[in-house]
C-alpha positions as CSV (number, residue, x, y, z in Angstrom):
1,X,132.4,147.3,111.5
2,X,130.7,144.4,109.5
3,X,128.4,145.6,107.1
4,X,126.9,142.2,105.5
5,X,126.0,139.0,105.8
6,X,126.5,136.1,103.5
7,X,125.2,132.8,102.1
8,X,126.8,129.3,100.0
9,X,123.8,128.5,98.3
10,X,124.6,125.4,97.3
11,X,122.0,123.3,95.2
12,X,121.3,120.6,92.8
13,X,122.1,122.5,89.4
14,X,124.6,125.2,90.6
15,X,126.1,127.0,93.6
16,X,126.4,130.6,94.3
17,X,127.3,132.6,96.7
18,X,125.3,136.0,97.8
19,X,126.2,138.7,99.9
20,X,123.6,140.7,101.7
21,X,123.1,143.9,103.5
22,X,121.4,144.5,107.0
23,X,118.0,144.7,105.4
24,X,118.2,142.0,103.5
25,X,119.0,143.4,99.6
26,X,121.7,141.3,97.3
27,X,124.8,143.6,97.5
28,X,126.9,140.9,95.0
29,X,125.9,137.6,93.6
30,X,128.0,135.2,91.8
31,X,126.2,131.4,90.4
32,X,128.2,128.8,88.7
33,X,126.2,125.6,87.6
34,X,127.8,122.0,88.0
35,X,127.3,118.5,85.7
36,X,124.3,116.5,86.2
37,X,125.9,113.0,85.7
38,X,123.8,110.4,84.6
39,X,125.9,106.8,84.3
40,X,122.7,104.2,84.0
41,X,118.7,105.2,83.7
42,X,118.1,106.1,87.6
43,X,121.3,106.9,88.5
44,X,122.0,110.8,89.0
45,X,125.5,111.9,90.1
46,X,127.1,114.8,90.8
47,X,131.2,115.6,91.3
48,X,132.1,116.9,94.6
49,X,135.5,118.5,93.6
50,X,133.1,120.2,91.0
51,X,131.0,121.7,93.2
52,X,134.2,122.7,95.4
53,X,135.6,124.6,92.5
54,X,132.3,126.1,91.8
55,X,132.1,127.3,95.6
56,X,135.8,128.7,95.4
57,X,135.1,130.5,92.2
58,X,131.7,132.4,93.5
59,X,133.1,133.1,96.2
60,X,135.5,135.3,95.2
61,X,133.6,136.4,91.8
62,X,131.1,138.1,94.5
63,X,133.7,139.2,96.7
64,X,135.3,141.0,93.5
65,X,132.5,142.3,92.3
66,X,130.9,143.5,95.0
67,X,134.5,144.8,95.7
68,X,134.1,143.1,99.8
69,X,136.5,141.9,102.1
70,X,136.9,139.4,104.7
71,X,136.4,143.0,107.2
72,X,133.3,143.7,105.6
73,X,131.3,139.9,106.7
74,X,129.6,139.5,110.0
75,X,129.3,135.9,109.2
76,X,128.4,133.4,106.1
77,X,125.7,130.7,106.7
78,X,125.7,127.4,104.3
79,X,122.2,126.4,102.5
80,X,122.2,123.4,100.5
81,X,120.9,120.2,98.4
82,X,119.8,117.9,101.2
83,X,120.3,114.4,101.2
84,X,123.0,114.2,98.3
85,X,125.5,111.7,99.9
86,X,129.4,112.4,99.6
87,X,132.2,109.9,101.3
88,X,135.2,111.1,101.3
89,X,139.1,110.4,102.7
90,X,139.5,111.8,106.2
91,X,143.2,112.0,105.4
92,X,143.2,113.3,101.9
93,X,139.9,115.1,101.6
94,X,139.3,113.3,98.9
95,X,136.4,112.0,97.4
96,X,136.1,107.8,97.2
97,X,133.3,108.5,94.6
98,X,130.7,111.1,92.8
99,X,128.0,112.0,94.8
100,X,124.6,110.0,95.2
101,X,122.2,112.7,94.6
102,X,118.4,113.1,96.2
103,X,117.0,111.7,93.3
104,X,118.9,108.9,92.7
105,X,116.8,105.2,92.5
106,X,119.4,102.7,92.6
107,X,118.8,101.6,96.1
108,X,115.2,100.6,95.8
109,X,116.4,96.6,96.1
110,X,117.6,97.6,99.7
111,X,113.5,99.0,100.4
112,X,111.9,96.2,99.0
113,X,114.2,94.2,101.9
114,X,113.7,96.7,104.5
115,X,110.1,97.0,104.1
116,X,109.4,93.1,104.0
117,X,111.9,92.2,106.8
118,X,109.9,91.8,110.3
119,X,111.3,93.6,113.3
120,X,111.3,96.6,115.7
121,X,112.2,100.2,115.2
122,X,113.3,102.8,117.6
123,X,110.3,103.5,119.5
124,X,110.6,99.9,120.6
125,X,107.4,98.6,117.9
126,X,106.8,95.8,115.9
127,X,106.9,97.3,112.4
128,X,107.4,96.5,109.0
129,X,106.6,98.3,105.6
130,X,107.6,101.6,104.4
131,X,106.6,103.4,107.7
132,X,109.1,100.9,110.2
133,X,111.6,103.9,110.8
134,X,108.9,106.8,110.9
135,X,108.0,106.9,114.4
136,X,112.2,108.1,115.3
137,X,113.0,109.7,112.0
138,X,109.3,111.2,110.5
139,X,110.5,109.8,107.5
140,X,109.2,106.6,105.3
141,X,111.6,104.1,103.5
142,X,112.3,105.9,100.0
143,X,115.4,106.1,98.0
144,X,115.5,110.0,98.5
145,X,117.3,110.1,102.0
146,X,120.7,109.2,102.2
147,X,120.7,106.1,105.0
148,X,120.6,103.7,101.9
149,X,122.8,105.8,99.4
150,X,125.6,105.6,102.0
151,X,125.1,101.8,102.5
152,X,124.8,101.5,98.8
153,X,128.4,102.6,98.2
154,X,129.6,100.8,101.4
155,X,128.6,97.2,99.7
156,X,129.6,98.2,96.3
157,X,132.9,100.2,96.3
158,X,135.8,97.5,96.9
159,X,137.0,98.1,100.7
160,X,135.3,101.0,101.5
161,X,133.4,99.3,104.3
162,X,136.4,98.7,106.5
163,X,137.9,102.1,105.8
164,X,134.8,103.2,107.2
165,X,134.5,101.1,110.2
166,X,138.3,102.2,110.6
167,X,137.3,105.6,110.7
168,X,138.9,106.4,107.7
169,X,135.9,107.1,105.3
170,X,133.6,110.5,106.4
171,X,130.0,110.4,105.1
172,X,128.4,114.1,104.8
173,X,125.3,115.8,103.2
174,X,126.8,118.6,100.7
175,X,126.9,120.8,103.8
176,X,129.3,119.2,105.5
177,X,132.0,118.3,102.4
178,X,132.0,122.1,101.6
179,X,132.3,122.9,105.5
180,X,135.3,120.4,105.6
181,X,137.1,121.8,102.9
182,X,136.0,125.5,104.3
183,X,137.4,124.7,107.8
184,X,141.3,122.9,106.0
185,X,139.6,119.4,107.2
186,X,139.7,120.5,111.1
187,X,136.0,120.3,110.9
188,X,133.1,117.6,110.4
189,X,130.2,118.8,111.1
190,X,126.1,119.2,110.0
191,X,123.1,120.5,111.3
192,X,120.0,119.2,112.5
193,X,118.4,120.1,109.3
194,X,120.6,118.2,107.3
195,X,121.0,115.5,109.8
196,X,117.1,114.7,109.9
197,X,117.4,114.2,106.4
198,X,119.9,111.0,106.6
199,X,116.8,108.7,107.9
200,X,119.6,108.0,110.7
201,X,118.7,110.9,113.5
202,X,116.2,110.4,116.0
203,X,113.7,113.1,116.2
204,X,113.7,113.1,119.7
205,X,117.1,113.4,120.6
206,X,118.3,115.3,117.7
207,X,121.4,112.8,117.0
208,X,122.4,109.7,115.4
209,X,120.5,106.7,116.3
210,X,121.8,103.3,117.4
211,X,118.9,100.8,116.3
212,X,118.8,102.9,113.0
213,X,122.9,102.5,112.5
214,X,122.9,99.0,113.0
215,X,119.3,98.4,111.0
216,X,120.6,100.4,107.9
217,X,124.3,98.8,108.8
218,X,126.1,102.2,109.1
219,X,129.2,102.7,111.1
220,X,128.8,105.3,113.6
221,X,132.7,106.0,112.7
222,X,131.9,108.0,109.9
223,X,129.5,110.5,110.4
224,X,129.4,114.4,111.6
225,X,128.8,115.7,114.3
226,X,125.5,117.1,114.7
227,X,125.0,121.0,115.7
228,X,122.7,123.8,115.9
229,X,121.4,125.6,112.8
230,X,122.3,128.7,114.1
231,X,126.3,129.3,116.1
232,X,129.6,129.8,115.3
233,X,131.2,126.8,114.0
234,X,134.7,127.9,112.9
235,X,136.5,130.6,110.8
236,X,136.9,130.6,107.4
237,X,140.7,128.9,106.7
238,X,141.7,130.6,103.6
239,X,140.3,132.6,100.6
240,X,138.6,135.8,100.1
241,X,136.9,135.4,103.5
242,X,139.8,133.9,105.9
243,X,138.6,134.1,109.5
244,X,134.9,135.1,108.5
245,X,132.8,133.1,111.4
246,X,130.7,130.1,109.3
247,X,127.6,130.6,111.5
248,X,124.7,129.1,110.3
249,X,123.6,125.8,108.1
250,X,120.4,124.9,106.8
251,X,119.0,122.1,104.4
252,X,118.0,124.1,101.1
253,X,114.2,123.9,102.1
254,X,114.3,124.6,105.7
255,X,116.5,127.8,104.7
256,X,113.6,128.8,102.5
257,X,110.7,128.8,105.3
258,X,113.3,130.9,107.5
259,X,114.0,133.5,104.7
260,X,110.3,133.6,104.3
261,X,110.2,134.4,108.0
262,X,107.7,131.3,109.1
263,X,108.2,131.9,112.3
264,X,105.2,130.9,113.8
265,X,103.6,127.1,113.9
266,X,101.1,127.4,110.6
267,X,103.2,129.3,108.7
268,X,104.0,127.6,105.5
269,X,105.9,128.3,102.2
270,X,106.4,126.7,98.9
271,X,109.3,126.2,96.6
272,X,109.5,125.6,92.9
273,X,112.8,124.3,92.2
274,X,114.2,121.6,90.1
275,X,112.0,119.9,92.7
276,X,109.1,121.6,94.7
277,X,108.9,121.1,98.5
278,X,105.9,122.5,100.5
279,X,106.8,123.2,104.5
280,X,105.0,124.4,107.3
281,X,106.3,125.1,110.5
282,X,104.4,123.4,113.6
283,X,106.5,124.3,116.4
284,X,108.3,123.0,119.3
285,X,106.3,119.4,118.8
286,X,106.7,116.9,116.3
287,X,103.8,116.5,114.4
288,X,103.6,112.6,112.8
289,X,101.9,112.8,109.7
290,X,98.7,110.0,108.9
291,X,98.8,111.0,105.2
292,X,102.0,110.4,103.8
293,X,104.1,114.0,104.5
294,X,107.5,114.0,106.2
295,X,108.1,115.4,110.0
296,X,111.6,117.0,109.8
297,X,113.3,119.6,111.8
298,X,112.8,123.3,110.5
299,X,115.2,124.9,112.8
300,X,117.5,125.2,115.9
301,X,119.2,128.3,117.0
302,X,121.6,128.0,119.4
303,X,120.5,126.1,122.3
304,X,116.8,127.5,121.8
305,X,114.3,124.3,121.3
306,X,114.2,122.9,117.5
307,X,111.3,124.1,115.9
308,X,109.5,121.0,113.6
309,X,107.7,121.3,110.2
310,X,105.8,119.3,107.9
311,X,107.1,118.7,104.8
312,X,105.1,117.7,101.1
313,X,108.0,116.7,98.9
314,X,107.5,116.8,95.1
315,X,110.8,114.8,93.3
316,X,110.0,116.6,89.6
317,X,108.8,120.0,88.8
318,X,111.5,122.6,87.7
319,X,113.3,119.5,86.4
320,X,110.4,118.5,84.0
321,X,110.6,121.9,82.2
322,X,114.5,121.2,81.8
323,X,113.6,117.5,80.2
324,X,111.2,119.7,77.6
325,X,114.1,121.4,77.2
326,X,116.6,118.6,77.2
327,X,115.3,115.4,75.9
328,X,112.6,116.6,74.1
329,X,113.7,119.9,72.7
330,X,110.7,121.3,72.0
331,X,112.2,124.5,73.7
332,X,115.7,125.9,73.3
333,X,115.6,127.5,77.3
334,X,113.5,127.2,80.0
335,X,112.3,130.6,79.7
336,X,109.9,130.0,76.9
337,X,107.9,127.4,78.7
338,X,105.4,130.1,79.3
339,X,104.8,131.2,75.9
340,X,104.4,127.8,74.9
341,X,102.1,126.9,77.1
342,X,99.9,130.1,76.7
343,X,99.8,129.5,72.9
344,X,97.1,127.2,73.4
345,X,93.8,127.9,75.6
346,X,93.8,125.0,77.9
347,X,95.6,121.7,78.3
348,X,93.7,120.5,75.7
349,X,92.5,117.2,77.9
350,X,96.7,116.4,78.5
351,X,97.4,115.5,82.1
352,X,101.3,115.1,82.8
353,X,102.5,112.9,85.4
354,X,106.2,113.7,86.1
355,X,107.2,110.2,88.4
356,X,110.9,110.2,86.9
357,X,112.1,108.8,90.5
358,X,108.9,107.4,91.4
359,X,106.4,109.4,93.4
360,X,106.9,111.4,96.2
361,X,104.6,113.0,98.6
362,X,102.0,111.9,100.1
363,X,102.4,108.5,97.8
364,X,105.6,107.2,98.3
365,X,106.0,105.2,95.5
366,X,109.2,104.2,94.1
367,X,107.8,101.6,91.5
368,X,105.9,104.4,89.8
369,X,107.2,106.3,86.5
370,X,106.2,108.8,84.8
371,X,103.1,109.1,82.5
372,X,101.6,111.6,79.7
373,X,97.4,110.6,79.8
374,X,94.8,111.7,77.8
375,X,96.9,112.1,74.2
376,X,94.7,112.2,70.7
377,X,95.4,113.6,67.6
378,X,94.3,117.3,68.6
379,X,97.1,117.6,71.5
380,X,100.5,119.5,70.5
381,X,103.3,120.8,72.1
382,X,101.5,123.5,73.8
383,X,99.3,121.3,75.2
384,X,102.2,119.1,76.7
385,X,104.1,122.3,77.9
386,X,100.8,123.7,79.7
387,X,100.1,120.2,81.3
388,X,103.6,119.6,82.5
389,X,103.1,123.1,84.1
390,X,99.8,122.7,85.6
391,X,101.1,119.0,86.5
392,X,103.3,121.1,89.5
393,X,100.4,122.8,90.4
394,X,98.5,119.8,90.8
395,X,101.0,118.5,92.9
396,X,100.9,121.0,95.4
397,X,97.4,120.5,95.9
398,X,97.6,117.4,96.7
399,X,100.4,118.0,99.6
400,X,98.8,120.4,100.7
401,X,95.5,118.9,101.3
402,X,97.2,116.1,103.3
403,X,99.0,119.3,105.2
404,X,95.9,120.7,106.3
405,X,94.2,117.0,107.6
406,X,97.9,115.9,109.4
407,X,97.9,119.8,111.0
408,X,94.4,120.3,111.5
409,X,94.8,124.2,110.1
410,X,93.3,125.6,107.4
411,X,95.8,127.5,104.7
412,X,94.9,131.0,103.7
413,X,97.9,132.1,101.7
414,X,100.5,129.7,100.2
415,X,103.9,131.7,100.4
416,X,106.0,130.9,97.7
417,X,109.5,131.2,96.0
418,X,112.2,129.6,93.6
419,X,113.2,129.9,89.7
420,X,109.3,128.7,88.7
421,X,107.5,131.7,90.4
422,X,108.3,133.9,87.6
423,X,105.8,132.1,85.5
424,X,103.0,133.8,85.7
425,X,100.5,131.2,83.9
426,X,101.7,128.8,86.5
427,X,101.1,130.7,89.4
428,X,97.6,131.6,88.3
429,X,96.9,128.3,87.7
430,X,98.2,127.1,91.6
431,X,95.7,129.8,92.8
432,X,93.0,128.4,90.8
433,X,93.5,124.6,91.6
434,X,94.3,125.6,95.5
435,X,91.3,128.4,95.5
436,X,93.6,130.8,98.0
437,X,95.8,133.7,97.8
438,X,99.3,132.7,96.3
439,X,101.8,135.2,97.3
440,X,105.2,136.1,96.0
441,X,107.5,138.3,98.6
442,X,109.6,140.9,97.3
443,X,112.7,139.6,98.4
444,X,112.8,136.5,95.6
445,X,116.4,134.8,97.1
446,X,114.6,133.3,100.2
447,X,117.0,130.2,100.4
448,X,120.1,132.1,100.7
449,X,118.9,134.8,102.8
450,X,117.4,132.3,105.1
451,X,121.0,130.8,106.0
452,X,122.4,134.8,106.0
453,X,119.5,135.8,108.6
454,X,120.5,132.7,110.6
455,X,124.1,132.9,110.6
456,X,123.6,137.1,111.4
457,X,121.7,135.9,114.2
458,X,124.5,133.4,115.3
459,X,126.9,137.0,115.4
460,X,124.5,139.3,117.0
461,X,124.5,140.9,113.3
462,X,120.7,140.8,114.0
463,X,119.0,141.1,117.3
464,X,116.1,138.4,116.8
465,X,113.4,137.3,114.5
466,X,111.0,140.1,115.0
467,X,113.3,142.0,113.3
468,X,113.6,139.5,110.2
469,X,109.6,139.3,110.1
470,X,108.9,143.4,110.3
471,X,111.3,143.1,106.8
472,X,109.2,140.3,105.3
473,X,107.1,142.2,102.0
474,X,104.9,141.2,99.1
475,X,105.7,141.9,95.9
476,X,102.8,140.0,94.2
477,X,99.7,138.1,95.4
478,X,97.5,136.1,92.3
479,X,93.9,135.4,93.5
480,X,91.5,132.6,92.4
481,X,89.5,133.3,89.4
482,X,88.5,129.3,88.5
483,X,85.2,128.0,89.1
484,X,84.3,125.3,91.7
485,X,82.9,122.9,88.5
486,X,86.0,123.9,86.5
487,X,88.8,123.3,89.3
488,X,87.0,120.1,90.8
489,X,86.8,118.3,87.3
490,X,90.5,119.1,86.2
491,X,91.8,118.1,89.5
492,X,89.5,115.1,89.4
493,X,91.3,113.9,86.2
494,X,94.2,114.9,87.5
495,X,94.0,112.1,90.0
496,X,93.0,109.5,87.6
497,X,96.1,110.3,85.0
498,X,98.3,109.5,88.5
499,X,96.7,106.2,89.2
500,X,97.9,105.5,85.7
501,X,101.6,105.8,86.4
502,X,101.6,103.4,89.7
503,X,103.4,99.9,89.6
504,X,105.3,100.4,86.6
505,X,108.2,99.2,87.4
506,X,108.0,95.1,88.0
């Protein structure tokens, strides 16, 4: 009989692949990272037969190490990068072009045209601005979702629009290149998850949209089919785990809030990752947010009703600590971030600003870049490593607070998870600026074992979710230990440094 479960935890830096056991322990891991490719300031790309390779390789690195065969996997589950776009060849397989990853800019002519051109959206509405596809898709014009990355390449690449029309060109999220490949190109599929990240699904009806094809100028020709996040899709075609069941996929985020067992509408969770995304679930219903979140789809299992969330996106927070790391070298890994910051006693009056792509949630600004405020001779490099720490933190607040006033619930505990909870001065500091419980679960790989849990539910591996929440543990909560005077005034300049970095871009 099966004894494990397994996840492709596909994401922006590097994929691995992670087997579990029936409670929920890594048996074998195996991580491989991948190129960031940057060809002009804004531009971030990735290779998709790079990421292939990397999948192929931890895939079998756990499958040897854990010394596991195909006989011993109820069924794998995908978790990935959302909104990355990949086109590929439906004949060949392959790719017409790098990837177009979440936070690349180079579309933001095609918003400034979107969002000043008069006319109706889905729900039938006169509507212009950022907000004119929001009422079907929860989501506002940005160049994070992939409705204007794919139409990017279709008006660039030389022919590629009539291969597309033609049927010949396949547009996926990461999900559904890797499942492709996976299935020996028998299968093009996504998930609601992913799908609800394209800008081009209808809430509502959980599929592809007509009035938002022809608005964004998208052939229909191209895309996946949309599923559950939770069924059998195919078997395995070849490799370590030939004729394992692929049973679940979930976007990276929405994988997270299942691992940490958010069940029920109010639950929420927060992961620090090269970005940092903040979701709560809010059931069966929709929720249209008034202060500048996203409504996307949590889950679906089977033919169950989806279950919604509302979601705080953050474009820079992991990925700042790299940049220290990267571009201004004042680090050598980004494991000594801490000890940097903590060699000072306080930011030192340096508020940090990260709007590399422009700002995310709940501002939604693309012309925005990023800004270091409140410099003079006394600030060093600690100060600039604690302020680009507390500058996530600050973040999340702000989320957060538009959370509360779009769900009208009140947050006690912030679960959270990713590479950035193992700083301790940050997660200190996020209880301080919040003033709640912040609490760390003891199974740290939530993302992963969020698309295992589903896809062992796809199988009958696992009998429901009562059984996934009864596992659900703490391994660390930090409490608030600021004062009122203290948080309000940091958090108050806080808000002034970001009015610094709007309209920077002409």
């Amino acid at each position: 009989m099966p004894r494990y479960t397994a996840a492709i935890d596909q994401g922006t830096t590097s994929t691995r692949f992670i087997i579990f056991d029936q409670h929920g322990a890594s048996i074998a891991c195996a991580q491989k990272e991948h190129r960031q490719i940057y060809p002009r300031a804004g531009w971030v790309e990735h290779d998709p037969e790079e990421i292939w390779r990397a999948t192929q390789e931890v895939m079998q690195q756990a499958a040897a190490e854990g010394r596991i065969s195909a006989n011993d996997i109820a069924a794998i589950g995908i978790t990935n990068q959302r909104e990355t776009t990949i086109l590929w060849d439906r004949k060949t397989g392959a790719p017409v072009c790098n990837a177009i990853v979440w936070q690349d800019t180079r579309v933001s002519d095609y918003i400034r045209e979107l969002a000043g051109s008069a006319g109706q959206d889905s729900a039938g509405q006169d509507s212009a601005g950022i907000d004119r596809f929001r009422a079907a898709t929860g989501l506002p014009l940005s160049t994070y979702f992939s409705s204007l990355k794919i139409r990017w390449a279709l008006d660039n690449i030389s022919g590629l629009r009539q291969r597309a029309e033609a049927g010949d060109v396949l547009f996926g999220t990461v999900d559904s290149f890797l499942l492709w490949r996976l299935s020996g190109g028998r299968y093009h599929i996504t998930d609601v998850t992913n799908a609800s990240r394209t800008q081009l699904m209808n809430l509502a009806t959980l599929d592809w949209d007509d009035d938002l094809l022809r608005a964004f100028d998208i052939p229909r020709a191209m895309l996946p089919q949309v599923h559950s996040s939770s069924e059998v899709y195919f078997e395995i075609a070849e490799g370590p785990f030939a004729g394992v069941p692929m049973a679940a996929i979930l976007g990276d985020q929405q994988a997270a809030l299942f691992g940490q067992t958010c069940f029920n509408p109010g639950e929420a969770k927060n992961t620090y990752g090269t970005g940092c995304f903040l979701l709560m679930n809010t059931g069966t219903a929709a929720t249209h947010s008034t202060h500048g979140l996203l409504t996307t789809v949590a889950c679906k299992l089977g033919d169950k009703p989806a279950t919604y969330a509302l979601e705080g996106s953050i474009a820079i927070t992991g990925a700042l600590v790299q940049w220290l790391r990267d571009n201004l070298q004042i680090i050598r890994s980004s494991s000594e971030v801490e000890a940097l910051a903590t060699s000072v006693e306080d930011n030192g009056g340096v508020y940090f600003v990260p709007a590399f792509s422009g700002l995310y949630a709940p501002y939604w600004k693309d012309s925005a870049r990023g800004v270091i405020a409140g410099l003079t001779r006394f600030a060093n490099k600690g100060h600039i490593a604690r302020a680009a720490l507390e500058g996530t933190a600050f973040q999340t607040r702000e989320v957060l607070e538009a959370m509360e006033k779009d769900s009208g619930r009140k947050l006690g505990v912030l679960r959270v998870d990713g590479g950035m909870v193992q700083n301790d001065l940050l997660m200190q500091f996020q209880a301080d600026i919040l003033n709640r419980q912040v609490v760390k679960p003891a199974n740290k790989e939530t993302t992963a074992l969020g698309a295992a849990y589903a896809a062992g539910l796809a199988v009958g591996f696992f009998k429901g979710t009562q059984e996934l929440s009864a596992r659900w543990a703490v391994e660390k909560t930090w409490e608030p230990q600021l004062s009122a005077d203290q948080r309000e005034r940091a958090y108050r300049m806080w808000k002034k440094a970001v009015t610094r970095s709007f309209d920077w871009v002409e």
